[in-house]
C-alpha positions as CSV (number, residue, x, y, z in Angstrom):
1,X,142.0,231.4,160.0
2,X,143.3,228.2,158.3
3,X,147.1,229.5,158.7
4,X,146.8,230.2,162.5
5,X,150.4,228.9,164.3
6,X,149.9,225.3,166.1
7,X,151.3,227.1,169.1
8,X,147.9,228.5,169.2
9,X,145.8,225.7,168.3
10,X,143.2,223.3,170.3
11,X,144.2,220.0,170.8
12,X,141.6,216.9,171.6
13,X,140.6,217.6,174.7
14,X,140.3,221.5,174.2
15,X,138.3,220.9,171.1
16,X,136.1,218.5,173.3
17,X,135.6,220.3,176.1
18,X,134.6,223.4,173.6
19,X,132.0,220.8,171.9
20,X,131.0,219.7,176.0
21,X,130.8,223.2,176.8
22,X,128.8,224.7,174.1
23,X,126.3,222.0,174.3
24,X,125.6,221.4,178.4
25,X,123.9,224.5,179.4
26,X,120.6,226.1,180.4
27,X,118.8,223.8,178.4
28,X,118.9,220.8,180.6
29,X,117.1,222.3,183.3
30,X,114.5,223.9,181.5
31,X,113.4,221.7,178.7
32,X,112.5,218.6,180.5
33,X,109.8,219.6,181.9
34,X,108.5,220.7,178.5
35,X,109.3,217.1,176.8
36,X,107.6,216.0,179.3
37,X,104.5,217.8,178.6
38,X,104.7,216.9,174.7
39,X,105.2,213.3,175.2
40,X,103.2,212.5,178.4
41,X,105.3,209.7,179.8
42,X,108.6,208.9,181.5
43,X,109.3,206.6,178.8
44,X,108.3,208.4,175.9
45,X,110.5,211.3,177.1
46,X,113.3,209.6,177.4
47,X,113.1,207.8,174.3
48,X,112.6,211.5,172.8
49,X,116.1,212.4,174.6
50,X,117.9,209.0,173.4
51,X,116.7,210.1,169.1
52,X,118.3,213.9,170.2
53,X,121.0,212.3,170.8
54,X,120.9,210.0,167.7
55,X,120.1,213.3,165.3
56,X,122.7,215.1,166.6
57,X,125.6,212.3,165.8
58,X,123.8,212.5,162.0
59,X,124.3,216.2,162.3
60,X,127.7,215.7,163.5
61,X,129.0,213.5,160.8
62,X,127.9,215.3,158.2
63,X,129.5,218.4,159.6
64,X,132.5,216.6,159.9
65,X,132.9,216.3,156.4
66,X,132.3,220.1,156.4
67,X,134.5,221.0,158.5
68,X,137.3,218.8,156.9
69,X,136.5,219.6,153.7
70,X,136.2,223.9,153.9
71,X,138.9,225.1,156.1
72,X,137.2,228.4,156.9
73,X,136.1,229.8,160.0
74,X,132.2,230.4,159.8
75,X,130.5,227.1,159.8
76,X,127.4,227.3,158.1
77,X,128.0,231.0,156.4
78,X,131.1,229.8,155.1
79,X,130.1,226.2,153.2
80,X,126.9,228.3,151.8
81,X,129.2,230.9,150.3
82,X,131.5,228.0,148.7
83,X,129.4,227.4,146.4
84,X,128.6,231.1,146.0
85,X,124.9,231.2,147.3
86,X,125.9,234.7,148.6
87,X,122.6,236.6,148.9
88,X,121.1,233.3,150.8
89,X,124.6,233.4,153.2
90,X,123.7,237.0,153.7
91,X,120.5,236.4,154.5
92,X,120.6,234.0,157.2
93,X,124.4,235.7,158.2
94,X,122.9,239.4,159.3
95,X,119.8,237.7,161.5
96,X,122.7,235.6,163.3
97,X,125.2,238.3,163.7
98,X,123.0,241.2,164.6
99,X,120.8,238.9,166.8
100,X,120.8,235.8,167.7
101,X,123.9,235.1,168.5
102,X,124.4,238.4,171.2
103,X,120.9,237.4,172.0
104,X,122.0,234.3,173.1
105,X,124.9,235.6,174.6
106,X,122.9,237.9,176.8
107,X,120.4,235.4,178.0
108,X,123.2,233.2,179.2
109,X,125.1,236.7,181.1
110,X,121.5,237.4,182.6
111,X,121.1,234.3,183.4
112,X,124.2,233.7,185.1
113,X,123.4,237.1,186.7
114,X,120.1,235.8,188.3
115,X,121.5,232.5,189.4
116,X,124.3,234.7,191.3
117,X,121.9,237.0,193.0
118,X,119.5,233.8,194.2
119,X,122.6,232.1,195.6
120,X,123.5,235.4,197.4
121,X,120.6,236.0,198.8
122,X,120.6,232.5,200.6
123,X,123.7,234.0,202.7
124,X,123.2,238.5,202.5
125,X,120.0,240.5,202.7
126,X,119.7,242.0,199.5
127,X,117.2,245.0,198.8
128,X,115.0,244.0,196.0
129,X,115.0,247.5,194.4
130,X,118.5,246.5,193.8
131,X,118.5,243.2,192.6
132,X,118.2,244.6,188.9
133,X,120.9,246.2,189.0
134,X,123.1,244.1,190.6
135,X,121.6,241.3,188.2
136,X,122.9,243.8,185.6
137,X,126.4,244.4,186.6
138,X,127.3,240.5,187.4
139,X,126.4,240.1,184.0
140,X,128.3,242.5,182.5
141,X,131.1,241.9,184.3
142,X,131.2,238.3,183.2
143,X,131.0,239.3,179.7
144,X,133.9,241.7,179.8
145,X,136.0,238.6,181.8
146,X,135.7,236.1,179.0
147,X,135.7,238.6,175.9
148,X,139.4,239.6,177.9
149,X,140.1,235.9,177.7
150,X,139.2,235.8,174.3
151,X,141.3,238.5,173.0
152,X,144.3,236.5,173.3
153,X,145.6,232.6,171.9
154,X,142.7,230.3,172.6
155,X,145.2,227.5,174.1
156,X,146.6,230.8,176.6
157,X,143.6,231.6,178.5
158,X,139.9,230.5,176.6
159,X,140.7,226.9,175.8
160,X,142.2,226.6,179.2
161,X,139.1,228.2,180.7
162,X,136.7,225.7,179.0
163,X,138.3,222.9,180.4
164,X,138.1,224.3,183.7
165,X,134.5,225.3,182.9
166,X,133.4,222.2,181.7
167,X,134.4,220.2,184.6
168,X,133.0,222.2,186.7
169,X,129.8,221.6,184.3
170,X,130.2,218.4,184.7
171,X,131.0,218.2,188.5
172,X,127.6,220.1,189.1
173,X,126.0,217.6,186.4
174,X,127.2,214.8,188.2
175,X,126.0,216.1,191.8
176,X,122.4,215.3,190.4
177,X,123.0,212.3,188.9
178,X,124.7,210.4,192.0
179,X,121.5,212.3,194.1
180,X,119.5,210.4,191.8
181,X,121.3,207.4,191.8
182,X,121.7,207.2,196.0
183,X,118.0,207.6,196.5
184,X,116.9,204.8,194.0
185,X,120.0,202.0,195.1
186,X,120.0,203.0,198.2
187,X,116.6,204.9,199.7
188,X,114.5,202.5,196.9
189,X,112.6,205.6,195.4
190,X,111.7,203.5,192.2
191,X,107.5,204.0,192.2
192,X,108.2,207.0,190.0
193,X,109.4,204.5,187.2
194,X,107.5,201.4,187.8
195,X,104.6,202.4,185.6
196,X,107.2,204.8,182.5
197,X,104.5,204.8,179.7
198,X,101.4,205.9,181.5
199,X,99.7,209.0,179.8
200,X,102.1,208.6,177.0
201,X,101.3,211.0,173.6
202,X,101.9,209.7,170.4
203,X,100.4,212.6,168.2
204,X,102.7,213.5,165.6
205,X,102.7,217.6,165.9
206,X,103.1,216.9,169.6
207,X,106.0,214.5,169.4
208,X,107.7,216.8,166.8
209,X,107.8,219.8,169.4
210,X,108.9,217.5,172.0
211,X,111.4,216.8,169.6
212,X,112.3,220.3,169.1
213,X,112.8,221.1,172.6
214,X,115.6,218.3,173.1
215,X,117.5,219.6,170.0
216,X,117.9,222.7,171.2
217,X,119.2,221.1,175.0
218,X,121.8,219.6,172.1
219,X,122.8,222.0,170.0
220,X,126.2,223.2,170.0
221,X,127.2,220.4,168.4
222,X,128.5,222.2,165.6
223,X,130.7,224.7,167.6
224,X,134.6,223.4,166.1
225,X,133.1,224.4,162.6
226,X,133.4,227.9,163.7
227,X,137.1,227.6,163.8
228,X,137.9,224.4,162.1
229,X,141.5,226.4,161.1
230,X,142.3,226.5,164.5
231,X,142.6,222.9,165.8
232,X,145.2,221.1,166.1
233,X,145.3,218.1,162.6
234,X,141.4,218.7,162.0
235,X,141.2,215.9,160.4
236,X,141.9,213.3,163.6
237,X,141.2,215.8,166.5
238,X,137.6,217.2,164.7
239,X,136.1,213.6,164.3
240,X,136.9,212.4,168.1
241,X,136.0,215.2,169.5
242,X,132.8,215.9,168.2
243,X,131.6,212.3,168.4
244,X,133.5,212.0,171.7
245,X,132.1,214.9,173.2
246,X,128.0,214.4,171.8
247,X,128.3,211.0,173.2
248,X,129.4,212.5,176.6
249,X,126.2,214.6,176.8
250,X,124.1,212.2,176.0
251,X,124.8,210.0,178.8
252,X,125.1,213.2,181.3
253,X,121.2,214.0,179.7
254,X,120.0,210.9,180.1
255,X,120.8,209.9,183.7
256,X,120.1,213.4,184.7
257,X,116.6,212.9,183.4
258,X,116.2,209.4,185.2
259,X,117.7,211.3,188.5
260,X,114.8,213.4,187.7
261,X,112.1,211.0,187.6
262,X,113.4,209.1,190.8
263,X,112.8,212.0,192.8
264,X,109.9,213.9,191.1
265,X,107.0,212.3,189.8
266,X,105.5,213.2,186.2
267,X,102.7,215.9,187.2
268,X,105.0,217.5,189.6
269,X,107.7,217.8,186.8
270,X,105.2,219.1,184.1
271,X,104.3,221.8,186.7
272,X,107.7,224.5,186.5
273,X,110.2,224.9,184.1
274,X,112.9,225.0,187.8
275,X,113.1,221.1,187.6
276,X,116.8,221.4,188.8
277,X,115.5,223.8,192.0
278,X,112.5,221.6,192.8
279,X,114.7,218.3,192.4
280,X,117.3,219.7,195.1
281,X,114.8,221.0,197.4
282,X,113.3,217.5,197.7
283,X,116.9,215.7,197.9
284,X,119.9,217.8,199.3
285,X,117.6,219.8,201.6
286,X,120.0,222.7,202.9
287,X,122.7,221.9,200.6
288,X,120.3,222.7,197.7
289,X,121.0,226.4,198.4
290,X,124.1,226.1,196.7
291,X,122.6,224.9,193.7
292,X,122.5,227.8,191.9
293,X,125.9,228.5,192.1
294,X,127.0,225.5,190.5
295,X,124.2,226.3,187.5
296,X,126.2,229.6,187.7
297,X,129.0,228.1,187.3
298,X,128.0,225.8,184.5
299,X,127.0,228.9,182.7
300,X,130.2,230.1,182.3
301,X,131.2,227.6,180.2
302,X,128.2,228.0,177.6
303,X,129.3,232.2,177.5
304,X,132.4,231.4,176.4
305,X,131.5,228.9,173.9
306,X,128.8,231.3,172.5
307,X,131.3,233.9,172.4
308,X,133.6,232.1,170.6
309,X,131.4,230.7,167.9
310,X,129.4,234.0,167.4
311,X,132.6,235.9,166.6
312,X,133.7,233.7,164.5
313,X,130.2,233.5,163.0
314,X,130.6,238.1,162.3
315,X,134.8,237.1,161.3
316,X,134.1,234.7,158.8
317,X,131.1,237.0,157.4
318,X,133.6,240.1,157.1
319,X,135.9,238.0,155.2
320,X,134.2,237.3,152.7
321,X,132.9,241.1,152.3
322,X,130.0,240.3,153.6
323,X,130.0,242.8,156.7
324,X,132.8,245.8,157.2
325,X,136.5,244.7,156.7
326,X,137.3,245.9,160.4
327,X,135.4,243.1,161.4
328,X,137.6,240.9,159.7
329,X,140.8,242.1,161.6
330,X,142.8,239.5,163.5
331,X,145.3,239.7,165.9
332,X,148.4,238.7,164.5
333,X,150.4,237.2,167.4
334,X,147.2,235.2,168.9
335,X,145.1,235.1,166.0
336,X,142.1,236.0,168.1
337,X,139.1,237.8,165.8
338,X,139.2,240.9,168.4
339,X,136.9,243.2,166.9
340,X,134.3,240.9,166.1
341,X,135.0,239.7,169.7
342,X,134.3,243.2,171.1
343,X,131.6,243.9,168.2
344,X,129.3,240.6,169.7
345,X,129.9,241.5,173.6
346,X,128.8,244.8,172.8
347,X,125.8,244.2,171.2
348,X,125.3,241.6,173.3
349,X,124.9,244.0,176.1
350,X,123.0,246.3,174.3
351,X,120.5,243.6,173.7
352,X,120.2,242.7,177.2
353,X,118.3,246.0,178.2
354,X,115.4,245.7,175.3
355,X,113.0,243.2,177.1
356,X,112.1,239.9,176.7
357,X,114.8,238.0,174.6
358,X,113.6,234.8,174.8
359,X,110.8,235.7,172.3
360,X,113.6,237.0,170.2
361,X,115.5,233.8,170.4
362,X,112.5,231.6,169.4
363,X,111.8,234.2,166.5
364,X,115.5,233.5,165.2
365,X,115.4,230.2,165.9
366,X,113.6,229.3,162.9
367,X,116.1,231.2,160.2
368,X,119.0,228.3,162.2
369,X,117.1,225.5,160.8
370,X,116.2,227.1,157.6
371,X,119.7,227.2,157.4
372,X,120.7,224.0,158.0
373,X,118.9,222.9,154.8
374,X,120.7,224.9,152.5
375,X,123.5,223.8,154.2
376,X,123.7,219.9,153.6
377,X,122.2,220.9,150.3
378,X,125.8,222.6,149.5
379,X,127.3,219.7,150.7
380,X,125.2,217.9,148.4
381,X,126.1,220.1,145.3
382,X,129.4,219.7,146.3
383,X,129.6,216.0,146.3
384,X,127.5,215.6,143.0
385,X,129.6,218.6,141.0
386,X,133.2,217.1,142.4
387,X,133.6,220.8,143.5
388,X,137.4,221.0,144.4
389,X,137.8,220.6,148.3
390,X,140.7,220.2,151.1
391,X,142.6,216.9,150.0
392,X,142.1,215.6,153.5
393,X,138.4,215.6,153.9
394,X,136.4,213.0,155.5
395,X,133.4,212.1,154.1
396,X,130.6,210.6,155.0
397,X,128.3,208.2,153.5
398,X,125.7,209.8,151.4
399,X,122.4,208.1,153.2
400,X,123.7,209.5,156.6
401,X,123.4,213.5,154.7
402,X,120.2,212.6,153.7
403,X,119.1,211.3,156.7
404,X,120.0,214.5,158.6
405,X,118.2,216.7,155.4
406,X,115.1,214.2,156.3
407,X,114.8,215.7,160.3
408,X,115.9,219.2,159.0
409,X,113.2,219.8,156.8
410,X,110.7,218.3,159.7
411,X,111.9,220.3,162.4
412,X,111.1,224.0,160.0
413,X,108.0,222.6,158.2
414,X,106.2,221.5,161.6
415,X,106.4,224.4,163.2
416,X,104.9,226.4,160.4
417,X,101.6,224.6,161.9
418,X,102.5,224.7,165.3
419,X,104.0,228.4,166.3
420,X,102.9,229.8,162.7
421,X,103.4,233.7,164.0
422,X,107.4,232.7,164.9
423,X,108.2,231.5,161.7
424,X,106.2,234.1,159.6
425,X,108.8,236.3,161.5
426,X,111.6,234.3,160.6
427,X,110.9,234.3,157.0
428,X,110.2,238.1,157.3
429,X,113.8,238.5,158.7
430,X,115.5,236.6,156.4
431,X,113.2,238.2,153.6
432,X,114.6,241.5,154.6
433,X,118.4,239.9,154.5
434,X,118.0,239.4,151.1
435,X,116.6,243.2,150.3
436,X,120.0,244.4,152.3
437,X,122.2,242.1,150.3
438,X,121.1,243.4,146.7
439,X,120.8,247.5,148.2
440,X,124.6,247.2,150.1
441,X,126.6,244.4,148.6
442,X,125.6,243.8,145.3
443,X,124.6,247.6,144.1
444,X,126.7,249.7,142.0
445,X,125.9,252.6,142.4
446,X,126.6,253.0,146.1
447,X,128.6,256.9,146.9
448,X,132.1,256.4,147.4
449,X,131.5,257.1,151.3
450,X,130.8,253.9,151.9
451,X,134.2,253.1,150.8
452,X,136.1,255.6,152.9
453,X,134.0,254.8,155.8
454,X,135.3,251.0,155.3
455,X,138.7,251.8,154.8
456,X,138.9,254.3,157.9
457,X,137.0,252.2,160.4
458,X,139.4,249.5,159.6
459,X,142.5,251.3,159.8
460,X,141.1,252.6,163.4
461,X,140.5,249.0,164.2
462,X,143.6,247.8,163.3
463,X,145.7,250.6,165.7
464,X,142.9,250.0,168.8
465,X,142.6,246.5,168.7
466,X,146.3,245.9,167.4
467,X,144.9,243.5,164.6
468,X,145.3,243.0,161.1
469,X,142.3,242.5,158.3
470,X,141.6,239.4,156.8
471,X,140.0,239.2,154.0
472,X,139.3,237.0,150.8
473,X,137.7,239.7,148.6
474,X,139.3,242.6,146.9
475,X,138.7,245.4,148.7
476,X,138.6,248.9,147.1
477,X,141.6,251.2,148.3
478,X,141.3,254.9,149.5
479,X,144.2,256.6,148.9
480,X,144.4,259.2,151.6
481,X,146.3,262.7,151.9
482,X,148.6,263.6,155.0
483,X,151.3,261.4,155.2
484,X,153.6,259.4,152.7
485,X,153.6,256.2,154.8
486,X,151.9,253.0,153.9
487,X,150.8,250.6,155.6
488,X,150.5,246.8,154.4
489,X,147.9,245.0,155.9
490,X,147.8,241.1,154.4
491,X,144.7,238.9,153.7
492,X,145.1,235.8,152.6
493,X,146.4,233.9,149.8
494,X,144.0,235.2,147.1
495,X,143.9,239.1,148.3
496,X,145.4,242.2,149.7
497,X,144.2,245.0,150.9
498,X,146.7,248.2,150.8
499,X,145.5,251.3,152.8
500,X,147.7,254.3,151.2
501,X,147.6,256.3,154.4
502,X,148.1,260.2,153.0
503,X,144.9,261.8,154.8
504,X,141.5,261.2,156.8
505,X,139.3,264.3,154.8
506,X,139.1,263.5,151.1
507,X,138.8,260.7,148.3
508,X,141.0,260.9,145.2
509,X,141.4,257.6,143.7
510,X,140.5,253.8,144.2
511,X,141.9,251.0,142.7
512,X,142.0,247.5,143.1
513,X,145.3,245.3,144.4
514,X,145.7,242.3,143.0
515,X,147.1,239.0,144.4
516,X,150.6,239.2,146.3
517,X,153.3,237.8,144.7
518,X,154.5,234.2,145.3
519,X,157.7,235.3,146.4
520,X,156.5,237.4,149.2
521,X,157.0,236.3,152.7
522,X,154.0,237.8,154.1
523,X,151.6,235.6,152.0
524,X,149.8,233.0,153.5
525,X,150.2,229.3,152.1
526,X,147.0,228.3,150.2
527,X,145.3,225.1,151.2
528,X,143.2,224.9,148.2
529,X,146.1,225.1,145.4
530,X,144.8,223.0,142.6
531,X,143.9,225.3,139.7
532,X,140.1,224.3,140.0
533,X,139.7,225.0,143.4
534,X,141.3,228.6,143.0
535,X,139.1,229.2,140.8
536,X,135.9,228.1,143.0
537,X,137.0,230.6,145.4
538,X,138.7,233.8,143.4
539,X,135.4,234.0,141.6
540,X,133.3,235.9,144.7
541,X,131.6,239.2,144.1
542,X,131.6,241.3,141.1
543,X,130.6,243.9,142.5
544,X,130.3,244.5,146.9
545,X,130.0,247.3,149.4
546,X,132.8,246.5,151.3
């Protein structure tokens, strides 16, 4: 993706409003109630908020230098596999693309579905035997809308649609915050803050969960490392916009939470995860039945972002062989990932009908942080080795890496003692990533099936979705009886894969294509041209399923 055509890049504000987008969402109107339960006080909490903030700039800059440095699509999947720690990529790649990422894309379409349906039923009488269903098909027709959008050049119709979404965010953001701020200049509500430290809790185990809860209001941070190859002079636009755009939320936390606590006192607050509901009940009176339309509407934003990253997320996994090449197919004219697009809205709504996915979220949710360690530690390796990276990298001051290591490692050894069945799971999962990577990618004795099952689901892919594979390993090549016509389909710089398309019923040889030549037109400029660097990244699998 590091070729993609400026025509269809994100500039600043795109990139922004993607980083804006994928971090505002359901999470500030659930977890402050829940901080507030682990810390006790108004005070506390908000301090609790204020060192989110604070963790996620150190997470940011040290992603920056990431993002600069790799120019692949993939975020924390792709820096793990530069320095080739594939079955640990693999591991912590399958739980994300398989799960948690549709999972999350689900809960955000339900949820959007739900908040729909409540502000319906404010103006129609709607028969509760059909509210399911209806739930159902607002949600699914959401997610068909912005994969559509996604299929084509992000700067056409889904960067466009972020902006749009994220003011609208921020418009229904802001509706609570000047409530909040009318009825404590003007009305004097202020007894709610007078006393901010009563009942506060400063047990560690407690403080760490509170801690937990406020990260994940923030995360999203990381979103432009999903497709650092398609923004507009990363090395300018990535920076601002990630640090411009984390320092946005902040403030838009924060004062929410103070609009909060001028209307609702602490016990009242503690009582329902709704804070947004009970807050406009209380201060809008009949206007608050439009609420949750604009929470609607703020959920579209976070879809699309999730969408985004996730497919990027399975793209970035099928280039580097890691999942089927037809995964890795990319549309040529808008460089849009369109199957893995269409693979994660799919599962996605397949998810949605198998129960309760929050449980499934916090199950996964531990494997993310996992992986986060291994992470800045191949950041870490890289800086120490001098392992060849893009010439225009930012980087970062070592103490600020280590820093962020510090929190990481907290926030997945803490809740080994607090929620010890959820990451028990977790390790389980991951656990079973590795047994998958050493039975389908690194076994050699696989039947040659699996190879003619990769090369036809790809060339199918390719004619449906109009696309063209991408990929960085050597793929094995079916040559195929029926026809004499061949079809060139181009990966990048280092590899090519050549399906010989002669016939769909039987094997009779498979070879590997080497490198295209210099000369040819259809190669894609190389980034990484010093002679070490090639060699970091030609040296992938030996041996690989796909």
């Amino acid at each position: 993706m590091e070729t993609v055509n400026n025509d269809h890049k994100m500039g600043f504000f795109g990139a922004s409003s993607y980083v804006i987008g994928n971090i505002i969402g359901s999470g500030i109107f659930i977890t402050p109630s829940s901080i507030l339960r682990c810390s006790g006080s108004v005070g506390v909490s908000l301090i609790i908020w204020l060192g989110c903030a604070v963790i996620a700039i150190l997470g940011s800059l040290c992603y920056i230098e990431l993002g600069t440095s790799i120019r692949e699509a993939g975020c924390d999947f792709a820096y793990i596999c530069y320095v080739k720690w594939y079955p640990i990529a693999f591991a912590f790649m399958w739980v994300s693309v398989l799960m948690t990422y549709p999972a999350t894309i689900a809960i955000i379409a339900e949820t959007f579905g739900q908040y729909l349906i409540e502000g319906l039923k404010q103006v129609y009488d709607i028969d509760e035997n059909y509210i399911p269903l209806a739930q159902k098909l607002f949600s699914f027709s959401l997610l068909l809308l912005v994969m559509w959008m996604n299929f084509f050049s992000l700067s056409k119709f889904a960067a466009k649609f972020q902006v749009v979404a994220t003011f609208a965010k921020l418009l229904s953001c802001g509706l609570i915050i000047i409530t909040g701020a009318y009825y404590y200049f003007i009305k004097g509500w202020k007894s709610n803050l007078d006393d901010m430290w009563s009942d506060s809790i400063y047990e560690t185990g407690s403080l760490v969960m509170a801690f937990y809860g406020g990260l994940w209001a923030f995360s999203g941070w990381d979103i432009l490392n999903y497709g650092a190859g398609e923004i507009k002079n990363p090395r300018k636009n990535v920076p601002l916009a990630l640090l411009s755009g984390i320092i946005v939320v902040a403030l838009v936390y924060i004062s929410i939470n103070i609009a909060y606590f001028v209307a609702l006192d602490a016990d009242t607050m503690k009582s329902s995860n709704a804070v947004a509901a009970i807050f406009s009940s209380k201060t809008l009176g009949s206007f608050s039945e439009f609420i949750p339309f604009l929470i609607g509407i703020l959920l579209l934003g976070s879809l699309n972002s999730n969408l985004f990253s996730g497919s990027r997320y399975m793209y970035a996994a099928a280039k580097q062989g890691h999942l089927p090449a037809c995964f890795s197919c990319v549309n040529k004219a808008t460089e849009s990932p369109r199957v893995a697009v269409f693979a994660q809205t799919l599962l996605a709504m397949g998810i949605s009908f198998i129960g309760d996915l929050d449980s499934l979220i916090a199950y996964c949710m531990f494997g993310f942080w996992a992986q986060r360690i291994f992470t800045l530690v191949a950041l870490l390796v890289i800086r120490y080795k001098m392992i060849p990276v893009h010439p225009e990298a930012v980087k970062m001051p070592l103490w600020v890496h280590y820093t962020f290591l510090f929190f990481t490692v907290i926030l997945v050894i803490i809740p080994i003692f607090q929620e010890f069945h959820v990451t028990i799971l977790g390790l389980t999962l991951c656990g079973i990533g590795f047994v998958f990577y050493y039975l389908l990618i690194h076994s050699d004795n696989l039947p040659l099936s699996f190879y003619k099952i990769n090369n036809y689901t790809t060339l199918v892919a390719c004619i449906i979705f109009d696309c063209l594979p991408d990929v960085k390993t050597i793929i094995p090549v079916v040559k195929l009886k029926t026809s004499s016509s061949k079809i060139i389909l181009n990966g990048d710089s280092q590899d090519q894969l050549l399906l010989e398309d002669t016939s769909l019923s039987s094997i009779t040889n498979i070879v590997d294509i080497g490198p295209p030549s210099p000369t040819d037109d259809n190669s894609v400029p190389d980034l990484h041209s010093d002679e070490k660097n090639i060699a970091v990244r030609t040296h992938s699998f030996s041996r690989k399923i796909w």
